[in-house]
N, C-alpha and C positions, 0 to 999 in steps of 0.2 A: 538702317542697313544700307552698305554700299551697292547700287545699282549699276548692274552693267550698263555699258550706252546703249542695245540693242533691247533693253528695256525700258529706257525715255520714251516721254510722249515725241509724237512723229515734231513738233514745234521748239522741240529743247535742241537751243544750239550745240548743246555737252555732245548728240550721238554721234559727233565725226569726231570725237576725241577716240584714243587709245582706252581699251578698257584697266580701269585701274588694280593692278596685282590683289589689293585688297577687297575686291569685288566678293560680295556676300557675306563681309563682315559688318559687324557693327561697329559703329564709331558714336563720338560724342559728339551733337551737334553744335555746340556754343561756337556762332560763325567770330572765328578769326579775323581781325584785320590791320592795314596798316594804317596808324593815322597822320600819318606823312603826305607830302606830295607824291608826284607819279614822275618816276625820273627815266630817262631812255638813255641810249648808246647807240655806238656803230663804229665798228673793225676802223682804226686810219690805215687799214690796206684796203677797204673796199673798192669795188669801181667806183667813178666818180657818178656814175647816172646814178647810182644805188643810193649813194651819198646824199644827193639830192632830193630823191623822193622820200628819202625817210626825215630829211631835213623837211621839206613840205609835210610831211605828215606829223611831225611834230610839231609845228605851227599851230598846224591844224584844231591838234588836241586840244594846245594849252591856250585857245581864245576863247573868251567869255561867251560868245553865241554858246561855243561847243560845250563848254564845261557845265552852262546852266542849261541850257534850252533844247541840246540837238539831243540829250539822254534820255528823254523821254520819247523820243522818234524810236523805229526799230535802226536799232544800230549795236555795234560790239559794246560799248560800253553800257554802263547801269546807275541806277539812281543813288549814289551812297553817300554822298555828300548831303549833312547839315542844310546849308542853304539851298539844296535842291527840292528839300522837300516845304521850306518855308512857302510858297504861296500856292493855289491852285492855279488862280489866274495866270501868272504871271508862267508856269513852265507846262504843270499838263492838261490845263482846259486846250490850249494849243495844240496839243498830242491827239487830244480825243478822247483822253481820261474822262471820266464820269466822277461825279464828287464822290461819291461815295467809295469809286475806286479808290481814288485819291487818298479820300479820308482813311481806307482801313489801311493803303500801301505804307501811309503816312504813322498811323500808330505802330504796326510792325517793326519798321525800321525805328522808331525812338526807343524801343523797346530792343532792340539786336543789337543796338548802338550805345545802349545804355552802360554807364558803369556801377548798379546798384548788383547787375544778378548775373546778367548772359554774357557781360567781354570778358576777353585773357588781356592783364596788363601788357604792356611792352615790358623789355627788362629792365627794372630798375635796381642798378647795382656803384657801389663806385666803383670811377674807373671805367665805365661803360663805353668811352671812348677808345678805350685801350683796349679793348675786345673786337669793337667795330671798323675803329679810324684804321688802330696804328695794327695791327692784325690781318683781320680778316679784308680790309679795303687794299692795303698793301701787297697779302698776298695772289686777291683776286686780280689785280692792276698787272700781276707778274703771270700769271697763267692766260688773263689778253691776251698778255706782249708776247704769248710765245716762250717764254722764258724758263718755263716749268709746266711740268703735268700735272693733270685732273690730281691723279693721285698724290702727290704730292704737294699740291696747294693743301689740302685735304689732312696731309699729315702736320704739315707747317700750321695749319689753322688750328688743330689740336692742340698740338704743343703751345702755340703759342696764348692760347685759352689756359691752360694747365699752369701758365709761367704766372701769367696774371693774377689768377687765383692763389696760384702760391704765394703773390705780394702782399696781398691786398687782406688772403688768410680767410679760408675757406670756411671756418666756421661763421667769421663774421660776414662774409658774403649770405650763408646761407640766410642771418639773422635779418638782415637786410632783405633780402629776397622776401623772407616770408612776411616782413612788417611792408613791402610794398604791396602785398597781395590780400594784408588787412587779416593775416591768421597771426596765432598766437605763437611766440619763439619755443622750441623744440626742448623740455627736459633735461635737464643735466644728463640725468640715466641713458635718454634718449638720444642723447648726441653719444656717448661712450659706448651706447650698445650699435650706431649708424657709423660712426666714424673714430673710432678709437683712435687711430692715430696721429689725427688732423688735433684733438685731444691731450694725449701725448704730449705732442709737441708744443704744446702752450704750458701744460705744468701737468705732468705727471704725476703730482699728487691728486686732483681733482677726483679722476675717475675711482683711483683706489677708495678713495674716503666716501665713495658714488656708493658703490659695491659695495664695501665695510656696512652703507646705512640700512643701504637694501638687503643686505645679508641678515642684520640685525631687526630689521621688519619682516625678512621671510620667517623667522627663527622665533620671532613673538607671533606673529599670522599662525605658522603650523602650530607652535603649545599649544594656543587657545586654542583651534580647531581641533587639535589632538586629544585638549583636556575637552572639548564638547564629544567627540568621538566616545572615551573613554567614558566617559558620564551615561551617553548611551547606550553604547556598549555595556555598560555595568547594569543600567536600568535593564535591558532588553533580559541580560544575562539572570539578575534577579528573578524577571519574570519568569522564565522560563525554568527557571529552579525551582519558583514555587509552584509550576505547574506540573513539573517532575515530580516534586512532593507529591502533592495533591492527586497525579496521576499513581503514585505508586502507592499510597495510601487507598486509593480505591480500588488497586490491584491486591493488596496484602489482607484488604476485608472482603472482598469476592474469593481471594483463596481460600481465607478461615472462613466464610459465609461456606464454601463446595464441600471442605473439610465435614463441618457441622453438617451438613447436608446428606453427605453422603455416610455418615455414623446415624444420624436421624431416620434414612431411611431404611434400613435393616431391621428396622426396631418401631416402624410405622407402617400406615397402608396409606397412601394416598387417594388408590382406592380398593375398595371388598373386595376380598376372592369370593371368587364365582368358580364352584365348583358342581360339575352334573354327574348325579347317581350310575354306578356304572352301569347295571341291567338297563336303565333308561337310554343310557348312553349303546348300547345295543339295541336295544329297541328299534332306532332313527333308522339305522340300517343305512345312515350315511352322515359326513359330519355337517351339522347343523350349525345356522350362524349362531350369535349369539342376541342378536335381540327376538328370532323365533323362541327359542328359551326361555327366553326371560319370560316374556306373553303368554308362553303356554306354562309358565311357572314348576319349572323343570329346572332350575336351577338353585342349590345352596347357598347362600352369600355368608359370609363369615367375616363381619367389619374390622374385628384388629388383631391382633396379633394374640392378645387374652382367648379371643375366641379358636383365633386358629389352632394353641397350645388345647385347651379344655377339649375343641373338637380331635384331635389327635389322641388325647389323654386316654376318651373315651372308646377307644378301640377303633375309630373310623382308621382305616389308611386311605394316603392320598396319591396318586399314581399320577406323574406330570407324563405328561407326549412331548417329545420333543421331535420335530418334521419338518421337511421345506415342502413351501407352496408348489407344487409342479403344473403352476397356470398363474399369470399376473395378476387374476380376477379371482379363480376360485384354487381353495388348497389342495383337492383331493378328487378332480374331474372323474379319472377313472375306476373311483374307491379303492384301487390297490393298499392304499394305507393305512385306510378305516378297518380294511379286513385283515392286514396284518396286525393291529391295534387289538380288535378284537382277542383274533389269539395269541396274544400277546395277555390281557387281562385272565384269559381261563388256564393257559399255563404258570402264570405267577400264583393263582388261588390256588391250581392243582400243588405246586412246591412249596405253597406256606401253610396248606391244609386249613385254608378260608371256604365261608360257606358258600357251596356252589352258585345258589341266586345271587351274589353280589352287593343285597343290599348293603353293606357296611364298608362298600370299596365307591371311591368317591372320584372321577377324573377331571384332570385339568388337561384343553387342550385350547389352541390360542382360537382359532373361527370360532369355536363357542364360548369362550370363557372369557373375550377381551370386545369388549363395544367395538365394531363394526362402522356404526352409522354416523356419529358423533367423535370429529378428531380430537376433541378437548381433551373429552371422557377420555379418546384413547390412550391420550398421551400419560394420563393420571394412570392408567393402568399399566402401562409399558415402564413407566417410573417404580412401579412395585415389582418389576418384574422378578428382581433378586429374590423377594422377600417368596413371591408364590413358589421359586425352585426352590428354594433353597428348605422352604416349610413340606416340603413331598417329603413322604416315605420312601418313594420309591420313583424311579428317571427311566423312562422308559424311549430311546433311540427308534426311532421308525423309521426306517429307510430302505424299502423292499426298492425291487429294482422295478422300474417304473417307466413313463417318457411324460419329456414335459410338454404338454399337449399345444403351447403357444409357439414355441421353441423347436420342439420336435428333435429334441438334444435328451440322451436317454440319462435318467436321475435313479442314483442308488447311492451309497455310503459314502462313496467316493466326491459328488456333487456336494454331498448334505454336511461334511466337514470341510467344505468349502466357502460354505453361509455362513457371515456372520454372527445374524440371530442364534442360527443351530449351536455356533460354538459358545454364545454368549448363555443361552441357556444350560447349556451341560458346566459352564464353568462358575453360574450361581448355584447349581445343585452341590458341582463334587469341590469347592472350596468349604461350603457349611457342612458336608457327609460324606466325604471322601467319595471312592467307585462303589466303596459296597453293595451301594441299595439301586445301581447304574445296570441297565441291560440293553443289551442290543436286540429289535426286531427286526430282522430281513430278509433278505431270502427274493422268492417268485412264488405268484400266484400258485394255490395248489399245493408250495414245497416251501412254507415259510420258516423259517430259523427263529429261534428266540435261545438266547445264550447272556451269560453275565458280560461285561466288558473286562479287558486289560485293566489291573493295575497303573501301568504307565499310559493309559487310554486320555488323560488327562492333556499330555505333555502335547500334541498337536492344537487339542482346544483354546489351550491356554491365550494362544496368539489371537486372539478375538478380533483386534480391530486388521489382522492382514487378511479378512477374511471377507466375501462376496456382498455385493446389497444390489439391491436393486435402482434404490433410487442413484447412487453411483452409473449404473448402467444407462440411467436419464439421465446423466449428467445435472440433476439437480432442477430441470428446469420446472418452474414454475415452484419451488420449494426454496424454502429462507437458508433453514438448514439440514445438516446432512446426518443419518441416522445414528451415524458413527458417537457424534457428538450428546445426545442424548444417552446413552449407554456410558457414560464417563462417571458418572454421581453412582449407581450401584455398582458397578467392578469395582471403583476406589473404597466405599464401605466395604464391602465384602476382602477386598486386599488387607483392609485395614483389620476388620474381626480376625484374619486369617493369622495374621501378624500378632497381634494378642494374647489370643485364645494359646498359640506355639509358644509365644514367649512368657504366659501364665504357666505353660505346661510344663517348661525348661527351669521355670524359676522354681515350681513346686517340687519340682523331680521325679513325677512321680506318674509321667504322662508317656504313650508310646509316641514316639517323635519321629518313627518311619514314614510314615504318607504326609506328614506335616511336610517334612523337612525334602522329600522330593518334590512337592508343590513348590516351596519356597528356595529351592535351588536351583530349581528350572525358571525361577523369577530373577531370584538374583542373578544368573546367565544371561539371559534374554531379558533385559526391563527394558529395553529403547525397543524390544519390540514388539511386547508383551503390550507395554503401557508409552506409548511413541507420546512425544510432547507435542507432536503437530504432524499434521495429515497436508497431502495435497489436493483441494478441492477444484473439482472442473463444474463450472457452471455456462449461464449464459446470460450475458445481461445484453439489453438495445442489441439484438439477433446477433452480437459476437460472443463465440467461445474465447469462457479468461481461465485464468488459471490463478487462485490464489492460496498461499500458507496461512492454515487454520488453526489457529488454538486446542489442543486436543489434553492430555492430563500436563502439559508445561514442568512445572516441580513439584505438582501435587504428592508424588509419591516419594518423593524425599521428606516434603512437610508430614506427611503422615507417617513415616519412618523417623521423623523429630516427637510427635507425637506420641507413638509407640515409648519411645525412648524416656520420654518425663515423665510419662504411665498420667498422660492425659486424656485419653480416649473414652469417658463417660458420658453417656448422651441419656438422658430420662426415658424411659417408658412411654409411648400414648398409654396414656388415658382411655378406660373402657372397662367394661365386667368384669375379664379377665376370670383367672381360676385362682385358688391358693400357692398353683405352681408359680405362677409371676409376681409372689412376693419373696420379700428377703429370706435368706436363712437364716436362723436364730443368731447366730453368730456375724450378723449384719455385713455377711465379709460381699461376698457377689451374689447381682440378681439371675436365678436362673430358671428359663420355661423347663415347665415339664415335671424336675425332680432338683433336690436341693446335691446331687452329687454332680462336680465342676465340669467332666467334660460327656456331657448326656446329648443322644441327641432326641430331636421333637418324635413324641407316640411312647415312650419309655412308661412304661406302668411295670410299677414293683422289680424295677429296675431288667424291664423286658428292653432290647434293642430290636425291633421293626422284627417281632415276633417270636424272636431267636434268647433265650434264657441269658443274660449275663450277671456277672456278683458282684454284689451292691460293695459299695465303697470299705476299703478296706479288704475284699475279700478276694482271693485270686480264681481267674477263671483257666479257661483252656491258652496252653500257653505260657501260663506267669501272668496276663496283661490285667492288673488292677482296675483299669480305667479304659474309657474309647478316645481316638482320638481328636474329636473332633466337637467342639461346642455348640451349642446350640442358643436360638432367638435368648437375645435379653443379659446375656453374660457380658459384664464391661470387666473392664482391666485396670482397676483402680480401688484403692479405698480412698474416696474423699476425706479431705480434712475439713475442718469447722467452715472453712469460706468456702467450702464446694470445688475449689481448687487443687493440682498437684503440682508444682513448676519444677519436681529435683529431679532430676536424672536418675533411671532405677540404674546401680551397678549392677544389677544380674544383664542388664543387654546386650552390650560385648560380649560377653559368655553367648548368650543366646543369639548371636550373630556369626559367631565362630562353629554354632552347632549348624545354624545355617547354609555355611558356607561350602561345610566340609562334603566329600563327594557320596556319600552313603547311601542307597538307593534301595528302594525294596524291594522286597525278592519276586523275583519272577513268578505267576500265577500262572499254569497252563488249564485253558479251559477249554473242552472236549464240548461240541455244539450238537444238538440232538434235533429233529424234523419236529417242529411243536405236535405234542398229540403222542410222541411213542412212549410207551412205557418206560419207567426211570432203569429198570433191572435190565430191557434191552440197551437202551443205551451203555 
């Protein structure tokens, strides 16, 4: 780094110099020098005293005392001559050097002086003379004399270097220059790409045939790089095709694994219904968990679906609750529910003329009848959940007007088709039994309501997953996943039997296809948002809220509308006791619980519907209607051939898609709502 003079040591003669422009930069330090003599001048217009003293001082200089001996004194000159540093004795023991001084001043300078690593040649060029003599000596000799200016010696010096080299031919000066310097001459490429025209003008073919080589090496350089690109490229590209395979091969058996699943579960129990005696279930006089129950062995279990059919056969009815928690912790803080439920049970016994004690009426309500304590369990049971609505005689809506005591946000019918759960429940019951066997309890303490539901009471529920959860309102935290997604494998079975059971009904012709066909037209209208292919989940990962798109039914309901369509939809039976009703009919055509007539539904003795007399197959009842609409546990949509397989396409399904579509709606039900407890005649 170049040092200002105000930053020399106070003993460096440099600090009376002018500070130099470049001051704070860096330079190269390889010292410079001439290895000439030392030559002088003086103006012949000076004064003549001037004359004289510099003529004595040039004397001065160039005597031997001075040249060897007076340099090592303090004086303006310095020790850089060769034979100065040859002896100790002989110049700076004299001085007052110390050997050692000596010795290291002495290796330094053989070393800065040297031409192995640290000198700059002089120029060696030919014609050197003609640069220095007849040039530059010439033109300085005329800017002395007065004759010309600074600038213009300056200009003349230029040019006349430029003339030189254009003699003598620039390329070969350069070639020369660099073999004096001991580097290697410059590249054909590299003089064409430096000096093209100095080039040029030697032969102009050179550089073209330069270019042409290198063109024809850039041109083989990129293929081969190109063809290694492409090699990689193709390799990379393979991979990841086979991982696409591979990846969409595990998506196409997780779809058919959901498919199978969700047919399997309709027709399975992952886990027992737990069902509690209804007089017992009044008894508690509030709703009880469900592992007090079990311990005080107050509770029915009924392992599979055989049993559930047999248990129904036998005259039991099953009465589902369907209710939202009004407390995060408990379902029913201020019993308002439990005692609409109640009369809710003695008004349905009083209008189906059941014996007043209850024993043969059976309830399912979720704090009692779904493990509590153990999530596993729970989840096995919430997994059946289709199958425990869908197995009820009867749906009973409880949604008195209430307040939800965490909350302090007031809960009645309005709130309670708002829950998911609530909606998801009423739509495993009235897709396997239509509304019929569906009632609403509500009302207010004291003045509770019990009345059937709407016919179109369906069409709100249907929307299941736009409906409330709680763990949504957590945002998930602390949970993998979201409830939404467990509920996907029964709605899909359950969509799927709905589909079938209609499109058996449309092919036989012989089924009433009014409630069918407004379920499945209210589906066909809304299926992105009945059965949406992905949800937006908010969670919380490392204390930040994220936001991501969830897998929710994707195309499962198109695959099971392919399904439907090749009349594949047959899934086995569990396994278990079962009744006579859960076997074939003699004519091996479909399995069906309960009674061998096709669209029956569960409790059916001597071809009773949930108490109510109807005519056995073939026979017409009130109406015209042959048949009910709606099928029940165990009915598949196939007759298997020898491989257990079907792959054709039934041609009745277009037909049965077109009945689907069409806008036909059934008839409006007005239902007149009576204070539970007044006699039928007042009403």
């Amino acid at each position: 780094k170049i040092k200002a003079s105000s930053e020399l040591p106070e003993d460096d003669r440099a600090r009376v110099l002018v500070d130099s422009p470049h001051a704070g930069e860096s330079i190269n330090r390889v010292p410079f020098y001439w290895s000439g003599g030392y030559g002088t001048g003086i103006r012949k217009s000076a004064d003549p005293a001037a004359k004289d003293l510099m003529f004595d001082f040039f004397v001065y200089v160039n005597t031997p005392i001075t040249s060897v001996d007076d340099v090592v004194q303090p004086s303006w000159l310095d020790s850089w001559r060769y034979s100065q540093l040859a002896s100790y004795e002989r110049n700076f023991q004299k001085g007052g050097w110390s050997y050692d001084s000596w010795n290291e001043h002495q290796r330094v300078m053989n070393w800065a002086l040297g031409s192995e690593v640290n000198s700059a040649l002089t120029l060696q060029l030919p014609g050197v003379l003609l640069y220095t003599r007849d040039v530059m000596l010439n033109k300085f000799q005329m800017y002395v004399s007065g004759n010309i200016t600074m600038d213009r010696m300056k200009e003349d010096v230029v040019q006349g270097w430029n003339d030189a080299t254009t003699t003598y031919g620039k390329i070969n000066q350069l070639d020369n220059y660099r073999a004096a310097l001991g580097s290697d001459a410059l590249s054909t490429v590299e003089k064409c790409r430096l000096h093209r025209a100095e080039m040029d003008a030697i032969d102009p073919a050179v550089c073209k045939e330069a270019e042409d080589n290198s063109t024809l090496i850039i041109i083989i350089l990129c293929s081969v790089v190109g063809a290694g690109l492409l090699g990689i490229l193709g390799y990379f590209s393979y991979r990841r095709y086979r991982s696409y395979q591979a990846i969409k091969k595990a998506h196409e058996q997780q779809m058919e694994s959901t498919l199978n699943e969700a047919t399997r579960t309709l027709r399975s129990l992952d886990y027992p219904l737990h069902l509690l005696r209804a007089d017992e279930f009044i008894q508690e006089g509030k709703l009880m968990r469900h592992e007090v129950m079990r311990n005080c062995h107050r509770l029915t279990v009924l392992d599979n679906i055989g049993d559930v059919d047999a248990f129904v056969q036998a005259g039991k009815q099953v009465v589902f609750f369907s209710h939202q928690w009004t407390a995060f912790t408990k379902p029913d803080p201020t019993n308002h529910q439990f005692d609409a439920m109640v009369c809710a049970l003695k008004e349905l016994a009083n209008r189906n003329g059941w014996d007043p004690s209850l024993v043969d009426v059976f309830v399912w309500v979720d704090y009692s009848c779904i493990p509590q304590a153990n999530a596993s369990v729970q989840n096995l049971a919430i997994r059946s959940l289709a199958v425990y609505a869908s197995s009820a005689t009867y749906f009973i809506i409880c949604a008195p007007n209430t307040t939800h005591t965490d909350l302090e946000t007031p809960c009645d019918l309005r709130t309670y088709q708002k829950r998911m759960w609530c909606r998801a429940e009423q739509v495993c019951y009235s897709m396997r039994n239509g509304t019929t066997g569906m009632f609403l309890a509500g009302g207010s303490p004291g003045a509770y309501m019990f009345t059937p539901v709407r016919p179109d009471f369906f069409v709100e529920s249907l929307h299941v997953f736009n409906g409330e959860l709680t763990c949504c309102r957590f945002e998930h935290k602390g949970m993998e996943t979201c409830d939404r997604q467990s509920l996907v494998v029964p709605i899909l079975g359950l969509y799927g039997e709905l589909m079938r059971a209609a499109h058996d009904g449309i092919k036989g012709g012989s089924a009433d296809m009014s409630t069918v066909r407004a379920f499945l037209g209210e589906i066909e209208k809304h299926q992105e948002s009945v059965f949406p292919r992905t949800f937006r989940k908010v969670m919380w990962r490392k204390n930040r809220r994220v936001f991501e798109e969830v897998l929710l039914f994707g195309d499962l309901i198109d695959r099971m509308k392919d399904r439907i369509k090749r009349g594949a939809m047959a899934v086995p039976l569990e396994r278990g006791a079962g009744t006579e009703s859960t076997k074939s009919a003699p004519d091996g055509d479909f399995l069906r619980h309960g009674a061998p007539s096709d669209f029956l539904r569960h409790g059916s003795q001597e071809h009773m519907k949930h108490g109510a007399p109807i005519p056995a197959e073939g026979e017409e009842g009130e109406g015209g209607d042959a048949r009910t609409d709606f099928v029940r546990h165990g009915s598949t949509g196939v007759i298997m051939d020898g491989n257990g397989a079907s792959n054709n396409n039934d041609p009745s399904y277009d037909e049965f898609m077109d009945v689907i579509k069409s806008d036909a709606q059934p008839e409006p039900v007005v239902v007149i709502a009576r204070p539970v407890g007044e006699p039928r005649e007042q009403a």
